[in-house]
KERO-428232 format. One record per atom (N, C-alpha, C): residue in one letter; x negated, y, z. Coordinates in steps of 0.2 Angstrom, whole numbers, plus 2048, in hexadecimal, padded with zeros to 3 digits. Atoms other than C-alpha are relative to their C-alpha. Layout:
BEGIN
aXYZ;...
//
This chain:
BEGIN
x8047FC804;xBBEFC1FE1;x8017FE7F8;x801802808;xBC3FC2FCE;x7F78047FD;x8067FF805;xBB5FC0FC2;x8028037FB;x7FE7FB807;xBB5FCEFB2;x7FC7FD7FB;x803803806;xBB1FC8FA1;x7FB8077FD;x8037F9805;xBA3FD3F99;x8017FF7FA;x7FF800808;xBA3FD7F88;x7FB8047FE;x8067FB804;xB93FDEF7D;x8048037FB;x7FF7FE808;xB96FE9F6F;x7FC7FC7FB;x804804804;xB91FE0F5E;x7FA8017FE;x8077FE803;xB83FEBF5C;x7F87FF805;x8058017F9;xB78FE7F6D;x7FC7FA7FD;x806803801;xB69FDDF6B;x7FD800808;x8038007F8;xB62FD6F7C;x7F78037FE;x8077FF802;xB50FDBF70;x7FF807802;x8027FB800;xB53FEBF74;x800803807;x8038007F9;xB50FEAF87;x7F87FF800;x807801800;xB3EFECF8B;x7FE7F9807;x8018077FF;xB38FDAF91;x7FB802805;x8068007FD;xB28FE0F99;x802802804;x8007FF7FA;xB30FE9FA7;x8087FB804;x7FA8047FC;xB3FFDCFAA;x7FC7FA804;x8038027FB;xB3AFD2FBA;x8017F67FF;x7FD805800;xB46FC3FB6;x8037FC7F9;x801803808;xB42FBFFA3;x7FD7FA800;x8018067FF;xB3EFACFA1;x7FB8017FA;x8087FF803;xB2BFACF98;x8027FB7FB;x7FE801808;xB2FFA6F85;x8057FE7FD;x7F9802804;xB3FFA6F84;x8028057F9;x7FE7FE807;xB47FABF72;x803808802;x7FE7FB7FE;xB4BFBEF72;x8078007FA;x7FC7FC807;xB5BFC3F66;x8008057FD;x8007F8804;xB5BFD0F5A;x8058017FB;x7FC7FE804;xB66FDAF51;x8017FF7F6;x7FF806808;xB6CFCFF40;x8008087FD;x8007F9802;xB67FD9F32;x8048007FC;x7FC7FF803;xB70FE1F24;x8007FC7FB;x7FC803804;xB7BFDDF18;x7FB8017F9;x804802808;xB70FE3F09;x7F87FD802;x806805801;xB5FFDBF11;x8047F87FD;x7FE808802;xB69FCBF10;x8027FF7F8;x7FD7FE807;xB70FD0EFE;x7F87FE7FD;x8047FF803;xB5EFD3EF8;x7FB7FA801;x8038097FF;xB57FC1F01;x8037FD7FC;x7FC804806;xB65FB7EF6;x7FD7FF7FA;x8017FF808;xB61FBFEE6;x7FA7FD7FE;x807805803;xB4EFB7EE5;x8027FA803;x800809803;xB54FA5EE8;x8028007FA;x7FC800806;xB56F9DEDA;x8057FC801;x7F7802801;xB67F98ED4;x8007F87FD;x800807800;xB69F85ED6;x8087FF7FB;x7FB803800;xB74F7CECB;x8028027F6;x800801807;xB7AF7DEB8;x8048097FE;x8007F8801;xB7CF90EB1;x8097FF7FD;x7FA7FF802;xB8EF96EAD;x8027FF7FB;x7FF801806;xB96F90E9F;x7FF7FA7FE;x803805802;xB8CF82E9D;x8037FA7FD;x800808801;xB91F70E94;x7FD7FB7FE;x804807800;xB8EF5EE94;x7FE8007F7;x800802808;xB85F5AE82;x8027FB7FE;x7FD805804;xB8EF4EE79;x7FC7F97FE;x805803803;xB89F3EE79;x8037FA7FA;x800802808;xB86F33E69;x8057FA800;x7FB808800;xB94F25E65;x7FC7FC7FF;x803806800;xB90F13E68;x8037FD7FA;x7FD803804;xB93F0CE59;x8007F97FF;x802807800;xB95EF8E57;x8047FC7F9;x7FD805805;xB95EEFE46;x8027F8801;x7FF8097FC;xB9FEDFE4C;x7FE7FB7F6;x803803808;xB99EDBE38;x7F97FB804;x80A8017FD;xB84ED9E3E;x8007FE807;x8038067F8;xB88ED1E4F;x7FE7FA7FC;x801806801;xB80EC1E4E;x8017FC803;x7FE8047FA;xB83EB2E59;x7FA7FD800;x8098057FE;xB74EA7E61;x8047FB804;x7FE8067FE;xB79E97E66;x7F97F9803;x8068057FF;xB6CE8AE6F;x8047F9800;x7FF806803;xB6DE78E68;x7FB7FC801;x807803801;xB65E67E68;x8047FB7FC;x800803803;xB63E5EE5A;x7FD7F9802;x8018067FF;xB62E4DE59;x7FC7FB7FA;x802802806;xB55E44E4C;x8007F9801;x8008097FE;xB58E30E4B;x7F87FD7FB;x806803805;xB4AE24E45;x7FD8027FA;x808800808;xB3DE26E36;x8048067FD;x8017FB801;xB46E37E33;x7FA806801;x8077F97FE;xB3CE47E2E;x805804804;x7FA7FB7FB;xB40E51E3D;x7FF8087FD;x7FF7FA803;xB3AE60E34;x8088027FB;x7F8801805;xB47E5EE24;x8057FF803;x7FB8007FB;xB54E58E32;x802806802;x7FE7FA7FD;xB53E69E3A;x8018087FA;x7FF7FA805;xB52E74E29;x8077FE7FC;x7F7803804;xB64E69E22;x802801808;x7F97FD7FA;xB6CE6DE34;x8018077FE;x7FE7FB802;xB69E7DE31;x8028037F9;x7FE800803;xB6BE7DE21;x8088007FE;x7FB801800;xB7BE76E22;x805804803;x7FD7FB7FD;xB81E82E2E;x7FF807800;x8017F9804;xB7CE8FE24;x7FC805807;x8027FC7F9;xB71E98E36;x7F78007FE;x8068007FF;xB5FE9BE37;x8007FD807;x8028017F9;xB58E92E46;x7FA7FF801;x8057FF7FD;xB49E93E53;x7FF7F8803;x8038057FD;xB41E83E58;x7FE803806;x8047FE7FB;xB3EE83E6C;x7FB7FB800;x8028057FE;xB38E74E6F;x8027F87FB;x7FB805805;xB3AE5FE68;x7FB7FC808;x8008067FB;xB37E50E74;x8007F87FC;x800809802;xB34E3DE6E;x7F97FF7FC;x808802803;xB26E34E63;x8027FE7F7;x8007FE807;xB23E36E50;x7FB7FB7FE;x803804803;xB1CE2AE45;x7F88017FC;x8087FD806;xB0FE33E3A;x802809800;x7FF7F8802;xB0FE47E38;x7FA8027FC;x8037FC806;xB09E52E2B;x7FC809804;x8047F97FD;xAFDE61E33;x7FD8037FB;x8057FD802;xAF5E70E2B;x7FC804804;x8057FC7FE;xAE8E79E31;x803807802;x7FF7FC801;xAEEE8AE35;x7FB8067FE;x8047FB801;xADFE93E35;x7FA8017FA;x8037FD806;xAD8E90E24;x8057FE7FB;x7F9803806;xADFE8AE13;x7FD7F97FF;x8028077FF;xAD9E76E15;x8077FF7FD;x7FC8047FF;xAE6E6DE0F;x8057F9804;x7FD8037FA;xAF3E63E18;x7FE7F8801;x802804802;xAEFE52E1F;x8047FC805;x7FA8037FB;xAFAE44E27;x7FC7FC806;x8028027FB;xAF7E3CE39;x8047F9801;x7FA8047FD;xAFEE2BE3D;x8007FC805;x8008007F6;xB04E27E4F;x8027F8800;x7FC7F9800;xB0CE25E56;x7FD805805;x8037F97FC;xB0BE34E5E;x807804805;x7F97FE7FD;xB16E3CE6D;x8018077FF;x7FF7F97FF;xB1CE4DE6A;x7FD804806;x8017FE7FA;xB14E5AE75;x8048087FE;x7FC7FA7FF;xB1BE6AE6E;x8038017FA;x7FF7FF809;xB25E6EE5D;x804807801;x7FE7F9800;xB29E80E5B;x7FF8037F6;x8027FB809;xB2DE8CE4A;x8098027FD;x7F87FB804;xB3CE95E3F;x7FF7FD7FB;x7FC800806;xB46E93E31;x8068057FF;x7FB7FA802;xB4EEA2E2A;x8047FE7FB;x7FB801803;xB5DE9DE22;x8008057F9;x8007F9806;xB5EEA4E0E;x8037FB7FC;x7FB804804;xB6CE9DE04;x7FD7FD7F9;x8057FF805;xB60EA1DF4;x7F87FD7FF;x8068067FD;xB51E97DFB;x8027FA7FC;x801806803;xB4CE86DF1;x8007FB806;x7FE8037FD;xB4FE77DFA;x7F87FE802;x8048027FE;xB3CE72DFB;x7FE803806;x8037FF7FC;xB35E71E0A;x7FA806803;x8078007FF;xB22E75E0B;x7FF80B7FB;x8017F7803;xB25E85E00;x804806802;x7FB7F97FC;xB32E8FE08;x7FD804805;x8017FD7FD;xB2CE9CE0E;x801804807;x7FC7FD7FC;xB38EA1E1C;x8027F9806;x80180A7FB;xB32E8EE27;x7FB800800;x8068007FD;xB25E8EE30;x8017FC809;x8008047F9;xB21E80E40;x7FB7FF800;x8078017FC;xB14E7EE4C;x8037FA803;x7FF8087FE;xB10E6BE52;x7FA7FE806;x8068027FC;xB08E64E60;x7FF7FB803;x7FE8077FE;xB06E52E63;x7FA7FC803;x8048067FE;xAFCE44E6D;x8017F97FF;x801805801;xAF6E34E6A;x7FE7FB804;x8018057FC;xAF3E22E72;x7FB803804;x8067FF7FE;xAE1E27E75;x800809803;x7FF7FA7FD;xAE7E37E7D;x7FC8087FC;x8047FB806;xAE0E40E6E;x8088057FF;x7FB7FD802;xAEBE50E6A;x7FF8057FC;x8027FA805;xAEDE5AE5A;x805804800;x7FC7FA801;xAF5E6AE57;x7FE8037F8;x8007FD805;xAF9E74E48;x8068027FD;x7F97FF806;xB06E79E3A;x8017F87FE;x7FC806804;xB12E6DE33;x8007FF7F8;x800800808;xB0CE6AE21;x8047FA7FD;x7FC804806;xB19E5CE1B;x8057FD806;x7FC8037FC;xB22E4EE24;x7FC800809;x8018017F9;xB23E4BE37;x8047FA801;x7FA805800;xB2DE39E37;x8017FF808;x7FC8027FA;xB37E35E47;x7FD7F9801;x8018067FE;xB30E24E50;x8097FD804;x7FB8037FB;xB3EE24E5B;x805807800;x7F97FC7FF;xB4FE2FE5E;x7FA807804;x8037FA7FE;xB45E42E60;x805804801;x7F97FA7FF;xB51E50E69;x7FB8077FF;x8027FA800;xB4EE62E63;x803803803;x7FC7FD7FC;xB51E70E6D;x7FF8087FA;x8027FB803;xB53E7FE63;x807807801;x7FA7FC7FF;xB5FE90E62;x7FF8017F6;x7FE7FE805;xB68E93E53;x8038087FF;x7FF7F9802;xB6AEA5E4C;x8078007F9;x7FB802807;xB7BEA9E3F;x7FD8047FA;x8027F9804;xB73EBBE37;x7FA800806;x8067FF7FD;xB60EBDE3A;x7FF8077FE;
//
């Protein structure tokens, strides 16, 4: 017995058999319906919106990087080294002096003989302490200015925070108003700037 291939026309829809009197219908199965036309589907399209960047459109131009290799500056981390009964201060403003850089003070480590503190918080004048005394933190800047006076205490553009301990576990803190003398070989850890 050959088997016959059927063939539906494209326009048949099983939807348009009546379902109520077929005996042999499976209860919720999906029925198919006749796909609609060509301009329902034209007229759905047209209200979505239109994804994506409009006809014509270009990139905005963006801004050149420009790089003055003039105004680079270089940063270099350094440690100074201050020997016996020098001022560590003056020590670290002729390093940099000499290397013509401003430099940032991070840290110093070792023990000083006497230092010179000012109050920062009023206008007391400065008074010396004498140790020894072990460094506990020594921080501050020197801006490099060719035109600057060699004196210390008036330069503007030099400014250090000090903070030290004593035998008796006594510890002061302040501005550095004059000298700090080295007792023993003091290492500074500081970064040097060439253009601040």
């Amino acid at each position: 017995m050959v088997e016959s291939d059927i063939v539906f026309p494209s326009s048949y829809s099983l939807s348009s058999f009546d379902h109520s009197t077929d005996t042999d219908s499976v209860a919720g199965s999906p029925s198919l319906q006749k796909p609609s036309s060509s301009t329902t589907r034209h007229h759905h399209q047209s209200r979505k919106r239109k994804v994506g960047r409009p006809v014509g459109s270009k990139n905005k131009p963006k801004p050149l990087l420009v790089i003055d290799k003039a105004n680079t500056s270089v940063v270099k981390h350094v440690f100074i080294e201050v020997p016996e009964s020098y001022d560590v201060i003056r020590t670290i403003v002729k390093f940099a002096r000499h290397h013509q850089v401003s430099i940032i003070v991070l840290n110093a480590s070792g023990t000083v003989s006497n230092v010179t503190i000012r109050n920062t918080y009023c206008h007391a004048s400065p008074f010396t302490l004498y140790g020894p005394f072990k460094l506990i933190s020594l921080t501050g800047t020197y801006i490099h200015n060719a035109s600057l006076s060699s004196t210390l205490n008036k330069d503007p553009h030099c400014s250090f925070g000090i903070s030290v301990s004593g035998i008796k576990e006594q510890c002061f803190i302040g501005g550095v108003g004059g000298k700090v003398v080295a007792q023993n070989v003091v290492m500074v850890a500081a970064v040097i700037v060439n253009k601040f």
